[in-house]
VOPAGU-2260 file (C-alpha; in pm, 1 decimal, decimal comma):
REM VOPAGU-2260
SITE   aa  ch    i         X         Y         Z
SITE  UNK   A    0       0,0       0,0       0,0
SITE  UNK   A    1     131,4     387,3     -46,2
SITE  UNK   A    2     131,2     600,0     187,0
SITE  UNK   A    3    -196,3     760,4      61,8
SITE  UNK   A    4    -358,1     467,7      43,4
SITE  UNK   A    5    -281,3     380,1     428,5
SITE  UNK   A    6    -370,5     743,9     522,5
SITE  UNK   A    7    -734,0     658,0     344,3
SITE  UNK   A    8    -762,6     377,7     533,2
SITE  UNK   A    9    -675,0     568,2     889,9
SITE  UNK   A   10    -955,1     778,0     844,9
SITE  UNK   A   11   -1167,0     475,1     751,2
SITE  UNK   A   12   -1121,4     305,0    1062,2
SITE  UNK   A   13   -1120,4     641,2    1276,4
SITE  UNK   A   14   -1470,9     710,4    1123,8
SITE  UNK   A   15   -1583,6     344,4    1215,3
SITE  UNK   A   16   -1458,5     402,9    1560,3
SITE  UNK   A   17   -1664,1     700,7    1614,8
SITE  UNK   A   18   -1942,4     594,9    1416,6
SITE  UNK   A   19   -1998,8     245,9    1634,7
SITE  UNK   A   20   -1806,3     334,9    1958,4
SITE  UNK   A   21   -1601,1      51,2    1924,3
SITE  UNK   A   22   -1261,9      47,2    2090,1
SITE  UNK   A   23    -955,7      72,9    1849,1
SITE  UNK   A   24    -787,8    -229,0    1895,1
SITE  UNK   A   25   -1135,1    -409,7    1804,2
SITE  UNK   A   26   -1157,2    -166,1    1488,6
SITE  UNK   A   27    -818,3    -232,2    1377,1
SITE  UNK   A   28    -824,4    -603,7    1379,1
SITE  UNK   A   29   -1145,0    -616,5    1197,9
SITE  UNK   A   30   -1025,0    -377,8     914,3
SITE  UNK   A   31    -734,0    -625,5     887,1
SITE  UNK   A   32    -945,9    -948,6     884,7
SITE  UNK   A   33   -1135,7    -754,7     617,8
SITE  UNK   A   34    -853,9    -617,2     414,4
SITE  UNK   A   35    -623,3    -946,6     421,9
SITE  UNK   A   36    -438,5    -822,3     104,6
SITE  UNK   A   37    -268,7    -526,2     344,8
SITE  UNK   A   38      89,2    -730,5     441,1
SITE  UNK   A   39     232,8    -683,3     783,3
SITE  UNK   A   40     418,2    -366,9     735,6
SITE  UNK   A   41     116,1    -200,5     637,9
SITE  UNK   A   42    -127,6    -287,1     895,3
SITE  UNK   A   43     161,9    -173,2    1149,2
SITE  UNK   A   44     158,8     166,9     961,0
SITE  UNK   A   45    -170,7     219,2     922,5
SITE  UNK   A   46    -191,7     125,7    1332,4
SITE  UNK   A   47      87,0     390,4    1388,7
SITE  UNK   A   48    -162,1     633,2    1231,8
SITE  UNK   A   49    -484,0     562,2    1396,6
SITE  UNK   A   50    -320,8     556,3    1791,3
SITE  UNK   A   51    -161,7     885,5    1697,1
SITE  UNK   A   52    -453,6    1048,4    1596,0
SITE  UNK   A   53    -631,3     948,1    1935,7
SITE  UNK   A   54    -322,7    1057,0    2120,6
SITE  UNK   A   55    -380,9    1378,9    1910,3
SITE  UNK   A   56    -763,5    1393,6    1893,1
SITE  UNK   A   57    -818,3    1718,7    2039,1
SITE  UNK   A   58    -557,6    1901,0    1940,0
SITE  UNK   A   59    -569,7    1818,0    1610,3
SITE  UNK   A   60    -912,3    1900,7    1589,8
SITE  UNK   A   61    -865,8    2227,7    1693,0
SITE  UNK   A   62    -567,1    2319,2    1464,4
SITE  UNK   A   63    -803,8    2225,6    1156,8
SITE  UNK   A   64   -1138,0    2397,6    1299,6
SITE  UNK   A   65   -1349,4    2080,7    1224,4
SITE  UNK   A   66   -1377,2    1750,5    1442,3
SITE  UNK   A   67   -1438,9    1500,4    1168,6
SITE  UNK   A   68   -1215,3    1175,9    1103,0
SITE  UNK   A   69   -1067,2    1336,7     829,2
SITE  UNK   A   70    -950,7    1655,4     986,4
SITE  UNK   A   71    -833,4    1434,5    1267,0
SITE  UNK   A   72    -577,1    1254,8    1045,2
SITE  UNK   A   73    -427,5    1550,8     909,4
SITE  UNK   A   74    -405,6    1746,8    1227,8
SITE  UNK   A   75    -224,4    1485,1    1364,8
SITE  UNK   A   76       1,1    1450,6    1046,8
SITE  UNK   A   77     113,9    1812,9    1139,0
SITE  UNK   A   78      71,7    1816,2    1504,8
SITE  UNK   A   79     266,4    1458,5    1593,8
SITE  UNK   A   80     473,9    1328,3    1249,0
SITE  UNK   A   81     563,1    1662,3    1223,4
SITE  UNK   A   82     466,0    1697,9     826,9
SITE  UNK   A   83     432,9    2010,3     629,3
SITE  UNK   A   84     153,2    2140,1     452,7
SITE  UNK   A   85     362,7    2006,3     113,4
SITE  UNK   A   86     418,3    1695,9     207,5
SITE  UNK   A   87      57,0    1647,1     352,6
SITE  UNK   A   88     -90,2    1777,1      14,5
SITE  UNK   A   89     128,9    1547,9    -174,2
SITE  UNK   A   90     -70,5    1254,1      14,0
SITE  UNK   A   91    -381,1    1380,5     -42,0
SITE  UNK   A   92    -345,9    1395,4    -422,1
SITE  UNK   A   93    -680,8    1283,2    -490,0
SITE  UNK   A   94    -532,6     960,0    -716,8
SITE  UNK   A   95    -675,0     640,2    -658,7
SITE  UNK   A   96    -733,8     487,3    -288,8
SITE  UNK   A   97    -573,3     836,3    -162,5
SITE  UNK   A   98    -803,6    1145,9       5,6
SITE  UNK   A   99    -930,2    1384,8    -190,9
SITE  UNK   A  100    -710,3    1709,4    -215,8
SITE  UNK   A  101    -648,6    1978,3      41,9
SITE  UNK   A  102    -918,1    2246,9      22,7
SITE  UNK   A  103    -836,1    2577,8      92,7
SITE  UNK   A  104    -940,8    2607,0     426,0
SITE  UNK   A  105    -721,8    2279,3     534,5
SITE  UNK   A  106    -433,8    2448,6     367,5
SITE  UNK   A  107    -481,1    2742,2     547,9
SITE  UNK   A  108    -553,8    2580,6     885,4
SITE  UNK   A  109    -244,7    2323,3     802,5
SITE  UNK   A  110       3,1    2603,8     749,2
SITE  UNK   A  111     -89,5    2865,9     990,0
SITE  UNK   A  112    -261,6    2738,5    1313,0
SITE  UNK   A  113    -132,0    2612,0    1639,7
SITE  UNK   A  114    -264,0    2512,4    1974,2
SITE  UNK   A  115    -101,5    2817,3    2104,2
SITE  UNK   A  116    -422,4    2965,9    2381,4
SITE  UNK   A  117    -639,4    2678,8    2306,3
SITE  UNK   A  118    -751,1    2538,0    2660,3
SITE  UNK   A  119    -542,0    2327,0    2849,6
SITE  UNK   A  120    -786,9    1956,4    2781,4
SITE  UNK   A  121    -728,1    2066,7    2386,0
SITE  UNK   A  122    -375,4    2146,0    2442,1
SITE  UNK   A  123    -307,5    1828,2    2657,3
SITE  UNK   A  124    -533,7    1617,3    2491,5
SITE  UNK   A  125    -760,3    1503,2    2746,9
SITE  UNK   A  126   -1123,1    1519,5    2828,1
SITE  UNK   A  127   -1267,7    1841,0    3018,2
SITE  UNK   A  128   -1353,0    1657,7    3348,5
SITE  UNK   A  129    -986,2    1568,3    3432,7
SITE  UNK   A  130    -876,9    1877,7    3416,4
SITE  UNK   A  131    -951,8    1972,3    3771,2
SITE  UNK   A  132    -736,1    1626,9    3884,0
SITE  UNK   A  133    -452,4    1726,5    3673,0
SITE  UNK   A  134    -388,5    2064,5    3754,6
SITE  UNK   A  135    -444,7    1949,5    4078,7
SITE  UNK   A  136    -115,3    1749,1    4078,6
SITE  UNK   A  137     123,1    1930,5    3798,2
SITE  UNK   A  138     -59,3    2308,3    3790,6
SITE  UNK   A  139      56,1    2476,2    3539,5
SITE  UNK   A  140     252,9    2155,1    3407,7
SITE  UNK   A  141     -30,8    1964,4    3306,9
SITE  UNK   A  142     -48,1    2039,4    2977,1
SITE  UNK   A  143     279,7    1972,2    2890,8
SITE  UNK   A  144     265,5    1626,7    3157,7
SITE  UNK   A  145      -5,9    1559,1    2933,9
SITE  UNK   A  146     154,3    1632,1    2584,6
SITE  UNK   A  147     424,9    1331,8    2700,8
SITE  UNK   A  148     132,7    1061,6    2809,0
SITE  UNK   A  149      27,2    1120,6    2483,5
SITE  UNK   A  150     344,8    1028,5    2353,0
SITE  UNK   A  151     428,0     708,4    2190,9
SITE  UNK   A  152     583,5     450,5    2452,1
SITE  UNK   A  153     900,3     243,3    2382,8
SITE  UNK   A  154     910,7    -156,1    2460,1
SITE  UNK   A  155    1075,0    -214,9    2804,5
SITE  UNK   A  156    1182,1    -558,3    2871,2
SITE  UNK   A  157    1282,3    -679,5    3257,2
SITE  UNK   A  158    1552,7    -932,3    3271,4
SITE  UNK   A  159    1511,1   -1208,0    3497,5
SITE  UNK   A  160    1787,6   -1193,3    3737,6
SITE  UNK   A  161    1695,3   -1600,6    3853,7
SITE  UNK   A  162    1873,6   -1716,6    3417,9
SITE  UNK   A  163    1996,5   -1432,3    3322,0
SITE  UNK   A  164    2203,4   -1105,9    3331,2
SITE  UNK   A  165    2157,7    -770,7    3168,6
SITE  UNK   A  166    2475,8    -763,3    3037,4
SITE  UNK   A  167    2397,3   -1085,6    2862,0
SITE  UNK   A  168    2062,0    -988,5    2769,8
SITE  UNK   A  169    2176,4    -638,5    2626,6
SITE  UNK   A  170    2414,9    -856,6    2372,7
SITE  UNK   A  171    2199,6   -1108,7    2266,0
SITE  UNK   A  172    1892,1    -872,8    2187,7
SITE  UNK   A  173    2116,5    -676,8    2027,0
SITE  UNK   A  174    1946,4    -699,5    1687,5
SITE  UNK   A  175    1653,8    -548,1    1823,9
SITE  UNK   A  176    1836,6    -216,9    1956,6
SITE  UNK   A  177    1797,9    -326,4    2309,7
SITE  UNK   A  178    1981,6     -79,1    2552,4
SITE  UNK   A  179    1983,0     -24,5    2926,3
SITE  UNK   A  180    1714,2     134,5    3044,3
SITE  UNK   A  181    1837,7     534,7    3229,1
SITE  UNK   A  182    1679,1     401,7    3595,9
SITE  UNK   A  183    1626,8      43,7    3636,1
SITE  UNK   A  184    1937,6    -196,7    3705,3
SITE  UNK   A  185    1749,3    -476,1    3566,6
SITE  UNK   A  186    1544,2    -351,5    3220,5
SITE  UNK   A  187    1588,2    -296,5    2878,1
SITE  UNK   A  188    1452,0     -70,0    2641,1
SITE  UNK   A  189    1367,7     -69,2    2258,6
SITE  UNK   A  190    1287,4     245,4    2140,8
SITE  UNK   A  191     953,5     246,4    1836,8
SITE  UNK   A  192     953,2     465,3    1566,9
SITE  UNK   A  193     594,4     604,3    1461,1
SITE  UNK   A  194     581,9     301,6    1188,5
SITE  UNK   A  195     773,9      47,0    1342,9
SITE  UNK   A  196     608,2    -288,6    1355,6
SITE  UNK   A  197     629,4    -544,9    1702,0
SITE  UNK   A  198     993,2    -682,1    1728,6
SITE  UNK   A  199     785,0    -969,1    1815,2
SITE  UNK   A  200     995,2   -1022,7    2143,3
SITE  UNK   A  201     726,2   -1324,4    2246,4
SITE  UNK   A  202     897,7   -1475,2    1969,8
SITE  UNK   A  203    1279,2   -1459,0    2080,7
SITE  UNK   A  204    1453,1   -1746,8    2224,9
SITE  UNK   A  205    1528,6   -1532,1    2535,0
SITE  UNK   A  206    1166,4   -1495,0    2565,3
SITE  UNK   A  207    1058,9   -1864,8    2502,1
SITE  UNK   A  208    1335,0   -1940,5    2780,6
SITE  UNK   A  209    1214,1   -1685,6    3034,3
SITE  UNK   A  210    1524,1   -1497,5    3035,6
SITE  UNK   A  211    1314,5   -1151,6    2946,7
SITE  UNK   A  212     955,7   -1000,8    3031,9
SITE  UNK   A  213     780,8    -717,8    2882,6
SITE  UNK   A  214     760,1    -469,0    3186,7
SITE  UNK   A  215     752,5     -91,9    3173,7
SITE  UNK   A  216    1048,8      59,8    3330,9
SITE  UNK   A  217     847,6     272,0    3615,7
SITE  UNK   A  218     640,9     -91,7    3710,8
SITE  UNK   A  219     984,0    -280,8    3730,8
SITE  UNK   A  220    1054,7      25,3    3979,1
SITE  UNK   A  221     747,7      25,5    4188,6
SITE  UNK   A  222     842,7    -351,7    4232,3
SITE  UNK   A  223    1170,9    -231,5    4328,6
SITE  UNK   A  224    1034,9     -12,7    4543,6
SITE  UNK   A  225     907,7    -249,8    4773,9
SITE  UNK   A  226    1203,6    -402,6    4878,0
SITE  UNK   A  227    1100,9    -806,0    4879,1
SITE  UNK   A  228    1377,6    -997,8    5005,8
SITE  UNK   A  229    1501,2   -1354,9    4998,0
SITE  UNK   A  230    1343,5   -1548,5    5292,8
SITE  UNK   A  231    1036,1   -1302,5    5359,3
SITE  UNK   A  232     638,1   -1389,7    5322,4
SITE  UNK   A  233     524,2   -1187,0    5058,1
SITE  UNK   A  234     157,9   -1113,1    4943,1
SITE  UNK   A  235      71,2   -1039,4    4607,6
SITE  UNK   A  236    -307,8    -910,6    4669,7
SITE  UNK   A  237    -357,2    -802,5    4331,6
SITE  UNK   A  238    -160,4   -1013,7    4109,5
SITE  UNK   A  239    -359,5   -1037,0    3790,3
SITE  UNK   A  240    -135,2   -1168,0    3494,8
SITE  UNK   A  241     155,1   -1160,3    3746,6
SITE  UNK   A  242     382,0    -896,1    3573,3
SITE  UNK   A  243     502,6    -789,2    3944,0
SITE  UNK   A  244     442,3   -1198,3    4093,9
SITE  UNK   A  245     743,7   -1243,3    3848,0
SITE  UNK   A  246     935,8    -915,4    3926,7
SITE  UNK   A  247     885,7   -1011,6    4333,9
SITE  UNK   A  248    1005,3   -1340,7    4246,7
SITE  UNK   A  249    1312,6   -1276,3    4096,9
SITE  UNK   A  250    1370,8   -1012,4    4396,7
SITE  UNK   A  251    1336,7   -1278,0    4665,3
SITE  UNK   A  252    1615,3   -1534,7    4455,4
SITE  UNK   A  253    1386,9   -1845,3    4508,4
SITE  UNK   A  254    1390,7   -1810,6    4864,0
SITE  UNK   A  255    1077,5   -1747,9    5106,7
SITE  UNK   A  256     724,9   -1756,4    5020,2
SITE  UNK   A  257     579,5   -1598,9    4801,2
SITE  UNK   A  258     171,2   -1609,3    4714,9
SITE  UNK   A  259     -59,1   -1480,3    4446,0
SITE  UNK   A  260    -398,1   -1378,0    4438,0
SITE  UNK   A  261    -681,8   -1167,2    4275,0
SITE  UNK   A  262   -1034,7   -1088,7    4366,7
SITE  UNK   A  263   -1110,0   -1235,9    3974,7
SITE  UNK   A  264    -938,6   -1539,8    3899,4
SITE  UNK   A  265    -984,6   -1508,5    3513,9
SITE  UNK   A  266    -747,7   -1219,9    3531,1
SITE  UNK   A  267    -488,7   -1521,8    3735,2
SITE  UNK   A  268    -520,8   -1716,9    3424,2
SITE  UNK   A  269    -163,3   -1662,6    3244,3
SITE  UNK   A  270      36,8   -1660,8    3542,1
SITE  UNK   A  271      99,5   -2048,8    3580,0
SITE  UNK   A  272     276,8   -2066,3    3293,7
SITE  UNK   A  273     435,7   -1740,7    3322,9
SITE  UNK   A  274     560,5   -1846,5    3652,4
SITE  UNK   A  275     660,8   -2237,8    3492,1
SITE  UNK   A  276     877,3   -1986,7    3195,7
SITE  UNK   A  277    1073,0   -1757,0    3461,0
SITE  UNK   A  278    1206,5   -2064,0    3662,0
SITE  UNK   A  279    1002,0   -1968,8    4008,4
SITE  UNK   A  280     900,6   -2172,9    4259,4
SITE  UNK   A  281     850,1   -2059,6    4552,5
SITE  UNK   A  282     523,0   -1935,2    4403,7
SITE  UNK   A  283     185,8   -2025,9    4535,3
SITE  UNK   A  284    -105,2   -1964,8    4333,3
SITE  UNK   A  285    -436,4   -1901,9    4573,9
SITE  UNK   A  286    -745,1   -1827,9    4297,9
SITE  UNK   A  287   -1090,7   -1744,9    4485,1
SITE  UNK   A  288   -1347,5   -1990,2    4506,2
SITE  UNK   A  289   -1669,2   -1868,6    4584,8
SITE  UNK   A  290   -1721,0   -1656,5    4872,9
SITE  UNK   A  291   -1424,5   -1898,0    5059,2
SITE  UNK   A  292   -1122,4   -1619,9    5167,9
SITE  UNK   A  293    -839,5   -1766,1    4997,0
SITE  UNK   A  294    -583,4   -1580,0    5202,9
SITE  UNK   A  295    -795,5   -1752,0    5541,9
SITE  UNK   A  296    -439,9   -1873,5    5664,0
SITE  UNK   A  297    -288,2   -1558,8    5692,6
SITE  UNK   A  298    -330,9   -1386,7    6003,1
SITE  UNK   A  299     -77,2   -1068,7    6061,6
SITE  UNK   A  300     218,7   -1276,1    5951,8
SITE  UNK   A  301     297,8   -1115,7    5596,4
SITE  UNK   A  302     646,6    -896,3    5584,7
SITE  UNK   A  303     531,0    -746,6    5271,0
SITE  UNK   A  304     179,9    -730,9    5091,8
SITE  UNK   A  305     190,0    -556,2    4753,5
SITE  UNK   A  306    -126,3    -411,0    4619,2
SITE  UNK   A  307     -82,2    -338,3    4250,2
SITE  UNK   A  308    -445,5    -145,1    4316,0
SITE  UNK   A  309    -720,0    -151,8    4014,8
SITE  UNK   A  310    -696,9     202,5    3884,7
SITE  UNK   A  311    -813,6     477,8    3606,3
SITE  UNK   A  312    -519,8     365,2    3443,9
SITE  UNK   A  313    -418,1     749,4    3350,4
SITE  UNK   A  314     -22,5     663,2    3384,8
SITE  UNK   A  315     -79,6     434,6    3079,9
SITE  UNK   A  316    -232,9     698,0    2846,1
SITE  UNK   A  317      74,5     676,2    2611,7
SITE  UNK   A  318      10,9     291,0    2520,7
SITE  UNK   A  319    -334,9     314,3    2575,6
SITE  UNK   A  320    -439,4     647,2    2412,8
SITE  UNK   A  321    -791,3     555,3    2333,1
SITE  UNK   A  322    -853,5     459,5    2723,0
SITE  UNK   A  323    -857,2     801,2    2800,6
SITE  UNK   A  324   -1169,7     891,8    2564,8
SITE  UNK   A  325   -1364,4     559,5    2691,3
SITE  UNK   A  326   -1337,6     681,5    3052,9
SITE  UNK   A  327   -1596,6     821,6    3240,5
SITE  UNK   A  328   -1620,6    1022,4    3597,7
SITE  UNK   A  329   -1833,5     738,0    3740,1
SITE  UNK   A  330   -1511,4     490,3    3659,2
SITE  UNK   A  331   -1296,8     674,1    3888,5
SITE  UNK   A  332   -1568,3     672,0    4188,6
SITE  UNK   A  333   -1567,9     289,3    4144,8
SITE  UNK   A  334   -1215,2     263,6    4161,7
SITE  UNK   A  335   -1153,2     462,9    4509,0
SITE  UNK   A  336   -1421,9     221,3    4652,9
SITE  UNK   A  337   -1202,8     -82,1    4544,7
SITE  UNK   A  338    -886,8      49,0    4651,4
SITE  UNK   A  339    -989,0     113,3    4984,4
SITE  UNK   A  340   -1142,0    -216,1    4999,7
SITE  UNK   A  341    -764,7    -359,2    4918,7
SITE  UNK   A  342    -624,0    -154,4    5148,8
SITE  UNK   A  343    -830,3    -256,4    5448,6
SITE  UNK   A  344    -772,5    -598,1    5341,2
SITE  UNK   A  345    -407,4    -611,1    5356,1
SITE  UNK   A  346    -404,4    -439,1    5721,2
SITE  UNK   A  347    -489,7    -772,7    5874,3
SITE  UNK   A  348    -223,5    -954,3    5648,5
SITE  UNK   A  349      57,5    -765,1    5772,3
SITE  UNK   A  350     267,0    -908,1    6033,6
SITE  UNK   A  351     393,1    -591,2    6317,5
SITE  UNK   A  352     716,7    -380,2    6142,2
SITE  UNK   A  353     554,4    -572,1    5804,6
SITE  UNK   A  354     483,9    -333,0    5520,3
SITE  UNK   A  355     216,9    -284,2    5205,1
SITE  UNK   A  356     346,3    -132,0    4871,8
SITE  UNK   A  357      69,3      24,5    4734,2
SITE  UNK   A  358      96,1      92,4    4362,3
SITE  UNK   A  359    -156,0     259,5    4113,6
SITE  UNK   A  360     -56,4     313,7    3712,3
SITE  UNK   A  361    -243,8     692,2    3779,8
SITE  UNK   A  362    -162,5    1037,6    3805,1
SITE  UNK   A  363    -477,2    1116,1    4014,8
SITE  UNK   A  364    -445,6    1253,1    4363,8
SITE  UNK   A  365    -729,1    1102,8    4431,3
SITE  UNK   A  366    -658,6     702,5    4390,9
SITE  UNK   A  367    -299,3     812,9    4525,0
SITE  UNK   A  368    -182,4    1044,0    4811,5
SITE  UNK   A  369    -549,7    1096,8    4926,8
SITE  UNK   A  370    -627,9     727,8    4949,1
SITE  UNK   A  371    -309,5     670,5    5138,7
SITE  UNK   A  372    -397,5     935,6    5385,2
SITE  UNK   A  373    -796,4     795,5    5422,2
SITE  UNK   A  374    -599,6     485,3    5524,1
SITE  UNK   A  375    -361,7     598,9    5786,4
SITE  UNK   A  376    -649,2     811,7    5973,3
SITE  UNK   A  377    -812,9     456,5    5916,1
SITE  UNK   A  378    -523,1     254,7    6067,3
SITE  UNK   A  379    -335,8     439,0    6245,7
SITE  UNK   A  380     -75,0     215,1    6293,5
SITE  UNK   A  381      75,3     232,7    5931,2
SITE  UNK   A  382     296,8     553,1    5843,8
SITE  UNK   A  383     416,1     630,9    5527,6
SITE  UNK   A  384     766,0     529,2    5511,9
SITE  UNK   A  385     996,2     829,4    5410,9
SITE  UNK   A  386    1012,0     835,2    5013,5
SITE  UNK   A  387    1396,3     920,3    4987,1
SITE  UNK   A  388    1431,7     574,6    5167,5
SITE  UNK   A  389    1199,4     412,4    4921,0
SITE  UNK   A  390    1409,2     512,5    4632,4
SITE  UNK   A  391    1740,8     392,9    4814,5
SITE  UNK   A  392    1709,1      54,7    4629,5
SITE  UNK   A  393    1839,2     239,3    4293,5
SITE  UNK   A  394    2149,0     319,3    4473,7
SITE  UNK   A  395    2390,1     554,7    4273,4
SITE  UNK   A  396    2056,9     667,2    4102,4
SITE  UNK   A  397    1847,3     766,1    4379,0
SITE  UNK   A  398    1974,6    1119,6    4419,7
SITE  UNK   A  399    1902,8    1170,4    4054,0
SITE  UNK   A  400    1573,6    1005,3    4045,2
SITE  UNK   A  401    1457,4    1212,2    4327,3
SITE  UNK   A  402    1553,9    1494,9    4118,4
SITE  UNK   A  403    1345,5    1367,2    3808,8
SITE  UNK   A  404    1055,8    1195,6    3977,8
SITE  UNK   A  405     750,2    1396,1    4152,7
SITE  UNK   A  406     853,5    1344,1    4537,1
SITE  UNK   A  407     471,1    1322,2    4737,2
SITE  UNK   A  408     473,7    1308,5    5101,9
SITE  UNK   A  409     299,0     980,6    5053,0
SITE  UNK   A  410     534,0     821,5    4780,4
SITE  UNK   A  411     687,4     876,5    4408,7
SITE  UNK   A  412     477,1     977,1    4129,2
SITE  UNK   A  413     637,0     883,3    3794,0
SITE  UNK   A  414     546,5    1003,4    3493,3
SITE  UNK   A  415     653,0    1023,2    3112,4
SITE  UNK   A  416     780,3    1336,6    3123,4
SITE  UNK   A  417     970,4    1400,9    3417,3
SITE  UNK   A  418    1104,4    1008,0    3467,6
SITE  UNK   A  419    1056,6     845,0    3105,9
SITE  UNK   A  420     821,6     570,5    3220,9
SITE  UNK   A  421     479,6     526,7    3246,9
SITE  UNK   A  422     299,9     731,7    3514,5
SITE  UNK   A  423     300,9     502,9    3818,6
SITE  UNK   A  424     276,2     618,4    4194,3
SITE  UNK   A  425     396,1     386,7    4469,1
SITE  UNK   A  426     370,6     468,7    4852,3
SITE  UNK   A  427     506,5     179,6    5140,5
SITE  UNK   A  428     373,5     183,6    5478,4
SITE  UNK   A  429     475,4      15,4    5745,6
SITE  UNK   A  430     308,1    -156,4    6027,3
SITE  UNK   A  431     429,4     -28,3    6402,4
């Protein structure tokens, strides 16, 4: 396919997405299924195009003066590829399967318009409602906060420290342009162009032999951040796929016990033979079963219980960008009810000088420092342990991350912009 031809087809799915509410992912795969003649390299492309022009959906619509599918595409084209009016007009030709040609008001709009004074939601590209929560937390920052979770997010990879090194790892995934990632000892990072297809890393032997895991950087962190050591009891109360289960794992070196759980076991599902791949076991699976506590055992004896809390999800923007369109004010209400729940939960697991990690992927004061202080006036015999000691664990980098990251009196906030990672916030308490 051209590049005209895959522009056509951006706006085709981008009107079907509107036009039926359906999410992006779902739209994509069924233009492919319907369009099987569109090779690899194209589908990637035309992908590239449609999750920038969400990441870009307001913005763009304001620089053209028209919120159609259309002027979405070539606001973004200017806005995020960078393209100029030339270059645009040379893909929009009007020759078979490409747009129709520029009128004059697109050329106009293309060439001289910016979002310079448009409101902060247009010029971060986020809806209205969360404004309030985001200048909350970065003021007069949030638009540009916001400009980098709408940026496109590189591949992070975790090595697993129980078969492998990073050295080793760096070399042999060489071919993909793996490098160390800036904060944590133990990741890797490919960086995507706007076009680049999957380096299929589920594919690589080091993947098959569960020498790597796709992690973000800041979630290999917030593991980090919770200090789980060889020989301890630690909780998992949220483990879902078991992204951190793994991370925890490999942090503990096979020794001590280490258990798994989630309030809906078909979110458990992959983790048994994620946890078979990685070479762990000291693992113990607990899915629920009816209304039977599987965590009945445990009274106050857990050193650590990490709560990787259900969330908005706003620190993920950047690899989700049509998440933040989908989500409604009444998602966020349901989600401070369940973390509290989690919270109160894990009290009784904790054994005395034990700790919880609590970790949301958000930016949102709300599901973050206030929830941490509703739970200290709850249980009063957690504090907040000291963020500077949090971030000791990165050792000759913990000066500098403190520097970069957003230091909370309740924990680290993380974010694209100021750390490079997604935007996660982790706060440890400990017990008296």
């Amino acid at each position: 396919m051209t590049p005209a031809a895959r522009l056509s087809a951006a706006i085709d799915i981008i009107e079907t997405i509107e036009a039926q509410r359906a999410p992006a992912a779902k739209a994509l795969k069924d233009w492919g299924t319907s369009h099987r003649f569109a090779g690899s390299g194209d589908r990637a492309a035309i992908a590239g195009l449609v999750w920038d022009v969400l990441r870009r959906r307001a913005s763009s619509a304001y620089v053209m003066e028209e919120d159609t599918a259309r002027a979405r595409v070539l606001g973004m084209l200017k806005l995020e590829r960078g393209l100029d009016v030339p270059t645009i007009a040379a893909m929009c030709d009007g020759s078979r399967f490409a747009p129709p040609p520029l009128s004059a008001r697109e050329e106009h709009a293309l060439a001289s318009r910016t979002t310079e004074g448009a409101p902060p939601p247009v010029a971060g590209d986020y809806p209205d409602w969360l404004d309030p929560y985001l200048a909350a937390v970065f003021g007069d920052d949030r638009v540009a906060e916001a400009m980098a979770m709408a940026s496109r997010a590189p591949l992070d990879l975790r090595v697993n420290t129980l078969k492998a090194k990073r050295e080793k790892m760096e070399a042999s995934l060489k071919h993909l342009g793996a490098t160390p990632t800036p904060w944590s000892p133990i990741g890797l990072r490919i960086a995507l162009g706007a076009d680049a297809r999957n380096p299929g890393v589920h594919a690589e032997e080091d993947f098959i032999k569960g020498n790597i895991e796709v992690q973000d950087e800041g979630s290999q962190l917030a593991a980090l951040f919770t200090a789980a050591k060889p020989g301890e009891q630690v909780i998992d109360l949220c483990a879902g796929a078991g992204g951190k289960t793994l991370a925890l794992a490999a942090m503990m070196g096979g020794k001590g016990r280490l258990i798994a759980t989630d309030h809906d076991k078909r979110q458990l599902a992959p983790i048994h033979e994620r946890l078979s791949r990685a070479g762990v076991h000291n693992a113990d699976v607990r899915s629920p079963k009816g209304d039977a506590d599987p965590l009945a055992d445990i009274k106050a004896s857990a050193d650590l219980v990490v709560i990787d809390a259900p969330c908005t999800g706003t620190g993920t923007w950047r690899r989700n960008p049509d998440a933040k369109w989908r989500m409604r004010p009444g998602a966020l209400e349901i989600r401070l009810k369940d973390q509290a729940e989690v919270l109160d939960r894990a009290a009784s697991l904790v054994k005395p000088g034990g700790r919880i990690a609590y970790i949301t992927c958000s930016v949102l004061q709300p599901e973050n420092g206030d929830q941490v202080r509703a739970f200290v006036a709850r249980h009063p015999e957690f504090a907040v342990q000291p963020p500077d000691q949090t971030a000791t664990v990165l050792w000759d980098k913990a000066e500098a991350f403190g520097e970069a990251a957003l230091r909370q009196p309740e924990g680290w906030l993380m974010t694209p912009r100021r750390t490079g990672t997604d935007g996660f916030f982790v706060s440890v308490l400990r017990k008296a």
